[in-house]
C-alpha positions as CSV (number, residue, x, y, z in Angstrom):
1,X,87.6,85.7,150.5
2,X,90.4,88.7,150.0
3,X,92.1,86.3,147.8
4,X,89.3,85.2,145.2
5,X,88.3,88.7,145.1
6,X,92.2,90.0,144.1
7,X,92.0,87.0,141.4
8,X,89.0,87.7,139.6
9,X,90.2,91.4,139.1
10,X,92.1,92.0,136.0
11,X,95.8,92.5,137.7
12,X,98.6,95.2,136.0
13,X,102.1,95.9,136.9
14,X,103.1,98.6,138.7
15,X,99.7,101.3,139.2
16,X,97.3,99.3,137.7
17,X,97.4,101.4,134.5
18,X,95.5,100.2,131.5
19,X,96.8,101.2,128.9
20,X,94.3,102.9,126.0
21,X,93.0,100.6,123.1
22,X,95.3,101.3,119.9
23,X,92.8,102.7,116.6
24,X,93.4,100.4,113.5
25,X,95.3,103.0,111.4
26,X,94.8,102.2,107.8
27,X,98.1,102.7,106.3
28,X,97.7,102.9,102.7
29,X,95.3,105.7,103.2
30,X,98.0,107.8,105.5
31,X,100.5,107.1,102.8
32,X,97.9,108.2,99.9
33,X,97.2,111.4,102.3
34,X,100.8,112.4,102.7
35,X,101.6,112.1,98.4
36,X,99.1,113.9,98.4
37,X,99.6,117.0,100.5
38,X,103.4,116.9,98.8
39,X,102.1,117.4,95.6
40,X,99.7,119.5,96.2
41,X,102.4,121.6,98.5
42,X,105.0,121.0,95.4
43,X,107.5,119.3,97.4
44,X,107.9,116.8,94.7
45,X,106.7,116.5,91.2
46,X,104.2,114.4,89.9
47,X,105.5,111.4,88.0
48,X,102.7,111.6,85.9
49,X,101.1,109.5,82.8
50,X,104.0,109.0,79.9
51,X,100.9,109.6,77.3
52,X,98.2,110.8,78.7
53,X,94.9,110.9,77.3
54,X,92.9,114.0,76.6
55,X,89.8,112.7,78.7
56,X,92.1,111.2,81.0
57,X,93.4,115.0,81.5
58,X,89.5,116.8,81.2
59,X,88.5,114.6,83.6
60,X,91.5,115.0,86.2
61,X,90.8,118.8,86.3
62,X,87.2,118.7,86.0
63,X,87.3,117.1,89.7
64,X,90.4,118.5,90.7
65,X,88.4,122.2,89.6
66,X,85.3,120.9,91.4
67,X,87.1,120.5,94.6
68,X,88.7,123.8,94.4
69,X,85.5,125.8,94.0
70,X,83.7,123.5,97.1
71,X,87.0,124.4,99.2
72,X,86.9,127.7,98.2
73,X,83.0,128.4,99.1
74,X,83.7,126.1,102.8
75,X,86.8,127.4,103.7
76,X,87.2,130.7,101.8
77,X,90.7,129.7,101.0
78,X,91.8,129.5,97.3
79,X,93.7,126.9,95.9
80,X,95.9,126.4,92.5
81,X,95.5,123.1,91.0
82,X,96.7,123.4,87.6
83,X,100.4,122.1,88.1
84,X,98.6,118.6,88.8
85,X,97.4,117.7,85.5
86,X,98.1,114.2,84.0
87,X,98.7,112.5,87.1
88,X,99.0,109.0,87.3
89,X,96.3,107.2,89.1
90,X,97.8,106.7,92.1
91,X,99.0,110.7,92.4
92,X,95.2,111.5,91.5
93,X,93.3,109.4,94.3
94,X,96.2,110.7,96.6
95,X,95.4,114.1,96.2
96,X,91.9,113.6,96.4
97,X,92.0,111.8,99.5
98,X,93.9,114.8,100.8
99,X,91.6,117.5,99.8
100,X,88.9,115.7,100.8
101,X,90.6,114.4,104.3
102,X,92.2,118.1,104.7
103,X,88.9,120.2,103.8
104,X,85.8,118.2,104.7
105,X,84.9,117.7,100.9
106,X,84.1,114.7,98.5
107,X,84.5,114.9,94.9
């Protein structure tokens, strides 16, 4: 009876430690969160569009302005944006996924 008991328990090496379940990381949103913070930081400079558009540009800091002022009223903490304009597409959802990751806000 001592020996079907010790089989039906789930056995481990050495302490019986289970180890914890591992969280599905997703990594192209770690990668996007990191560009972000370095541009944002001005570690590196944005690559940018080669001809950007004027609306592409009005609309980049219309939500990159938007998401200052919410930081600002959340976290009382004041950010400049304006060395990010005409980012590529990439560089702008990166930097929104870090403000928005960083300070608790959504576009």
């Amino acid at each position: 009876m001592l020996l079907s008991l010790a089989l039906a328990l789930p056995s481990f090496a050495s302490g019986s430690y289970s180890p914890p379940k591992r969280r599905s990381i997703n990594t192209a949103k770690v990668e996007l969160y990191h560009l972000g913070k370095r541009l944002i930081t001005k570690r590196i400079a944005p690559t940018g569009v080669p001809q950007p558009s004027k609306e592409l540009v009005t609309q980049q800091l219309r939500t990159l302005n938007s998401l200052a002022d919410k930081i600002r009223v959340k976290n009382l903490k004041t950010l400049q944006l304006e060395h990010l304009t005409a980012l590529s597409q990439r560089e702008f959802d990166a930097v929104v996924t870090y403000l928005s990751t960083r300070y608790g806000v959504r576009p």
